[in-house]
N, C-alpha and C positions, 0 to 999 in steps of 0.2 A: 544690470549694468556690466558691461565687460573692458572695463579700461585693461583690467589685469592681464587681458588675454591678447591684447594692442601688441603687433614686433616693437620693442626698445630698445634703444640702445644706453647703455649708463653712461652720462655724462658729469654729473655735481651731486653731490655730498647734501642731502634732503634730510629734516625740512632748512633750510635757511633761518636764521633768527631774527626774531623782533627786539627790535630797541625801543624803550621810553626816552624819548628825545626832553629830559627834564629843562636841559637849559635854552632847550630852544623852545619850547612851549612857554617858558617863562617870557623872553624877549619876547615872542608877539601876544605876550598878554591873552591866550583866548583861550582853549580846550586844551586839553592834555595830546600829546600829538607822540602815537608810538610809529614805526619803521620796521617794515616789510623787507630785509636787507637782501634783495633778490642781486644785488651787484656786489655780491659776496658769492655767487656760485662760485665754484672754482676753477672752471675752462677759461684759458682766454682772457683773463681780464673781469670776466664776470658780467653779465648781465641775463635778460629775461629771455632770449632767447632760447639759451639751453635747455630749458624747459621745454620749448616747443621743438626743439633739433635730436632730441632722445625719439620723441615718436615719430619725426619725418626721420631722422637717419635711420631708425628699426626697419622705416618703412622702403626705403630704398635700398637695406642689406636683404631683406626678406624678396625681394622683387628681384634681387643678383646684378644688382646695377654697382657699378666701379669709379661713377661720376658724380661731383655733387656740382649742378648750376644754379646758380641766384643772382640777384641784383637788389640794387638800392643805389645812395648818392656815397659820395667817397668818401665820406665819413661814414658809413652802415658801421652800424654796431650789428646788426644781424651777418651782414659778408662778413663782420669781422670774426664772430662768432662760429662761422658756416665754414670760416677757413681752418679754424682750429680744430673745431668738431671732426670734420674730414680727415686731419692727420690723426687724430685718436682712433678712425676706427679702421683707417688702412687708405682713404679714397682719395682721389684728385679732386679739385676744388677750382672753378674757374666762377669769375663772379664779373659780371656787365655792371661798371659803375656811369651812370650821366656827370660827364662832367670832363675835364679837358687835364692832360695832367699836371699837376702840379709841380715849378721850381723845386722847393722843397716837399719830401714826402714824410710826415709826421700823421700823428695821432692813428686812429683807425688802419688807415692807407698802411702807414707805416706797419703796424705789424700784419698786415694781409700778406704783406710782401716776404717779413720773416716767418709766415706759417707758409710760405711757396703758392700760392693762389695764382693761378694764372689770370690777370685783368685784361678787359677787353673796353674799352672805354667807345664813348655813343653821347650824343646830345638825348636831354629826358623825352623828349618826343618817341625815341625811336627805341626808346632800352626794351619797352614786351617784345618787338619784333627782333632786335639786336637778341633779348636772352634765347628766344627759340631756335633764332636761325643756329647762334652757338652750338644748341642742344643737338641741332638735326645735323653740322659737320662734323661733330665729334660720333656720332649717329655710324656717319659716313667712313670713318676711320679706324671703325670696329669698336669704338665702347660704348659703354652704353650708361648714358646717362640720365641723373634723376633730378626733376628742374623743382626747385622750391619757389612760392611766390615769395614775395616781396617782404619782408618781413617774417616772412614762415606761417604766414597767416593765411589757413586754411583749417578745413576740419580736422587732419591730422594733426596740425601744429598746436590746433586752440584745446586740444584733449591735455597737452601738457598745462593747461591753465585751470581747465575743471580740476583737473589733481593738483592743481595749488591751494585750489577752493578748501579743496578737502583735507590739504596742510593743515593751513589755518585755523579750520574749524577746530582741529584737535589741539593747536597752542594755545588758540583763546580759552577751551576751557582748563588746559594746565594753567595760564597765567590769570583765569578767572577778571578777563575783561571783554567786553563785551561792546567792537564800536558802533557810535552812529553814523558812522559814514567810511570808507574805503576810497583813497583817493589816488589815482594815480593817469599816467601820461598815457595819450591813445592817439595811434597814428592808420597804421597799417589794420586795425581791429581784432588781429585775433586775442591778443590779451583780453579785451573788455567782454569780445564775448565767449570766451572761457569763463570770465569770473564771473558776470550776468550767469552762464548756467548753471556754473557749479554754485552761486550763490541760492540759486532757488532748490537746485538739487539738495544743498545743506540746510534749509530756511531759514536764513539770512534774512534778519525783518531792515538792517541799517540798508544806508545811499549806495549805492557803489557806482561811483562818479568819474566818468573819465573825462579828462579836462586834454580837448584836442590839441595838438601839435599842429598839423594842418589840414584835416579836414572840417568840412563844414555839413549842416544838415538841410539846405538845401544846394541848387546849383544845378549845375551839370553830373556830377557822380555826388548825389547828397549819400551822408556816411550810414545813416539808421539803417536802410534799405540792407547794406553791407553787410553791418555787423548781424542784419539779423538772420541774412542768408549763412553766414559761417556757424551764425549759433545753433541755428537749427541743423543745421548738418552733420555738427558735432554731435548734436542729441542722439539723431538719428545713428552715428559711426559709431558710440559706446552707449546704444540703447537705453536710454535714460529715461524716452515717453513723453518728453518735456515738449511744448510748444512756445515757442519765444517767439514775441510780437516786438513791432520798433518801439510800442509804449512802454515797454520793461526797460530798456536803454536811457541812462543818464547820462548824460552829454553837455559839458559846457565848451564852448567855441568863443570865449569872450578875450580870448587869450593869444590869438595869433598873429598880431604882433606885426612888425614888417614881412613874414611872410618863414619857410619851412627852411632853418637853419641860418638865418637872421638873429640871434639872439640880442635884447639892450637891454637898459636899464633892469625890468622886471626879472629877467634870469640874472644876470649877472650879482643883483643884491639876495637873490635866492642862496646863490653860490659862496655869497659873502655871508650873509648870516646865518650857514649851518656848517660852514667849516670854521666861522671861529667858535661859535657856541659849541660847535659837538665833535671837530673832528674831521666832520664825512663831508664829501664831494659830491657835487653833482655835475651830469654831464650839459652843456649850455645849450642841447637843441634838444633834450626831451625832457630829464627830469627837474633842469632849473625852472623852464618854463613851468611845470604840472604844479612845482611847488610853489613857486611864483604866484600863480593863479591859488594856490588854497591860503596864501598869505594874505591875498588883496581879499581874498573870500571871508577871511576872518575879520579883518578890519571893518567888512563893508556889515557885520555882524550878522552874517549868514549861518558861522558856526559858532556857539559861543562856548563861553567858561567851563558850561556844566558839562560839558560833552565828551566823550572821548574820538580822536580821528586818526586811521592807521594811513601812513604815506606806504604804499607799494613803491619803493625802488626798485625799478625797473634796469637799472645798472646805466653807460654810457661814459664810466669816468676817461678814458683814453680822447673822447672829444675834447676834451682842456686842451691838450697841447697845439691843437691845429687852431685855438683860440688864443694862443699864447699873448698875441700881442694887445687882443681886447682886455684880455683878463689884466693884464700890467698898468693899464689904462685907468681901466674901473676900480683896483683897489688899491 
C-alpha cells in the first residue's frame, strides 16, 4: 500500500475526535450513539472534504497546475471548502455553481466570495459542460488548470477517506469500543467508498451504511455502479489488492425527502434534538438528513439498546444560515 508515497498537501490537524453523544443517545432511547467530528477539521469552517482536498490539491501542485476548478449547487460545502483550501496553498479557485444568484449572499456562497473564488453560475443541466468549458479558457489565457469533480469524489479524493478508515481503527482501540455500525450522509460517493475500502482493508466486521442525500440505486445514473467504480480505483491508485463489488455497499435511499437541499421536518428535528441535547450542529441538507434517517432507523428498531453506532460528521454547519428563515419556523 502506498498512500504515504500519494503528493499531499496538509490541510487539518488529524485524527479529528469522537464524542459519546450521552445525552442524545439517552433522548432517542436506543444504542449508545459516539461522533466522528469530521466538522471539526480546521480549514474553512470544517467539513469532510479536506480530507479529500490534501490529496487532489498534492495532486494538482505535483502536476504544476496554478488553478483549482470545481462545481456543485450554491450552497457546496465542497466549493466552499476548495475556495479555502486554494488560498492556503497559493492557487486561484474558480467554482461553476447551478443556480441563479441570489438577493442575499449567506451561508456557503457567502464565504466563497470572502475566500475570493471566482463563481461562474449555469442552470444544473449544463454545470459538467459549463465546468470544462471554464477549465479549457482559462487553458487559453496561459494557466493551467486543475478540474476536481463534484464533490472531490474520485480515486484521488476517496484515498483521503481510506486514511480516515485507518484513523479510526486506531481511536477505537485507544477508546476500546468497537461499533456495529458507522453511519453517515452519502451524495457525490467518494466518502462511502473510501470507508467501504479502508473498512475491509482494516477488517471492519460492523454496517457501514450510507444513508443517501440524493442518490438512488436504481434509475438513470443508479449510485452502486458509482461508488463501486471509485472504490476500485482507489484500490487500484494506493495498491491495496482489494476488489470491491456493488454487494459490499450499504445504502439506504429511504430518506430523500422532497428532493436534494429540500430539507423538512426529519432534518430540521435532527438539528433540534442534537443541538439542545449536545451542543452540536448539523448542516439541513446533508448531516440532518443522515442523522434524521438513523433516528427514524432506531425507532423503527433496526438498531437497538445493546449496540454501539458511530455518526461520521461529515461537516456542513455554514448551511444554517441560508436556512435561516426555515430554522426560525421549526424551532
Amino acid at each position: 500500500m502506498n498512500i504515504e508515497n500519494l503528493p499531499r498537501f496538509h490541510l487539518a490537524e488529524f485524527p479529528t475526535p469522537i464524542h459519546h453523544l450521552k445525552a442524545f443517545s439517552k433522548l432517542e432511547k436506543g444504542p449508545a450513539i459516539f461522533m466522528k467530528r469530521d466538522d471539526l477539521t480546521s480549514l474553512g469552517m470544517g467539513g469532510n472534504k479536506t480530507r479529500k482536498l490534501e490529496f487532489l490539491i498534492g495532486e494538482a501542485l505535483d502536476q504544476g497546475c496554478d488553478t483549482l476548478v470545481t462545481a456543485g449547487g450554491i450552497q457546496s460545502n465542497h466549493c466552499r471548502l476548495t475556495a479555502a483550501a486554494a488560498r492556503r496553498a497559493g492557487l486561484e479557485c474558480h467554482l461553476v455553481l447551478n443556480g441563479t444568484p441570489p438577493e442575499m449572499i449567506n451561508g456557503n456562497l457567502l464565504l466563497d466570495r470572502i475566500f475570493g473564488a471566482k463563481i461562474h453560475y449555469c442552470t444544473r443541466p449544463e454545470r459538467d459542460e459549463t465546468l470544462y468549458k471554464v477549465a479549457k479558457d482559462l487553458s487559453k489565457k496561459g494557466r493551467k488548470p486543475y478540474v476536481i469533480p463534484v464533490g472531490g469524489s474520485n480515486s484521488t479524493g476517496a484515498v483521503g477517506y481510506v486514511n480516515a478508515m485507518l484513523e479510526l481503527e486506531t481511536q477505537m482501540n485507544q477508546m476500546k469500543i468497537m461499533p456495529d455500525a458507522i453511519v453517515f450522509a452519502t451524495s457525490s460517493g467518494g466518502t462511502q467508498a473510501g470507508l467501504t475500502l479502508g473498512a475491509r482493508m482494516t477488517g471492519f466486521k460492523g454496517l457501514v451504511l450510507g444513508i443517501s442525500i440524493d442518490q438512488t440505486k436504481t434509475g438513470n445514473q443508479p449510485f452502486p455502479p458509482i461508488l463501486t467504480k471509485i472504490a476500485n480505483e482507489t484500490s487500484l491508485r494506493i495498491g491495496a489488492g482489494i476488489q470491491i463489488n456493488e454487494a459490499d455497499f450499504s445504502l439506504n435511499c429511504d430518506y430523500l425527502g422532497a428532493g436534494y437541499a429540500v430539507p423538512g421536518d426529519l432534518e430540521f428535528n435532527a438539528i433540534r434534538d442534537l443541538a439542545l441535547t449536545e451542543g452540536i450542529l448539523l448542516g439541513p441538507v446533508y448531516t440532518a438528513r443522515a442523522m434524521g434517517g438513523l433516528m427514524d432507523l432506531i425507532r423503527k428498531g433496526v438498531f437497538t439498546k445493546n449496540q454501539t453506532i458511530l455518526f461520521w460528521h461529515t461537516g456542513g454547519t455554514p448551511e444554517l444560515f441560508a436556512w435561516a428563515d426555515q430554522c426560525c419556523q421549526a424551532f
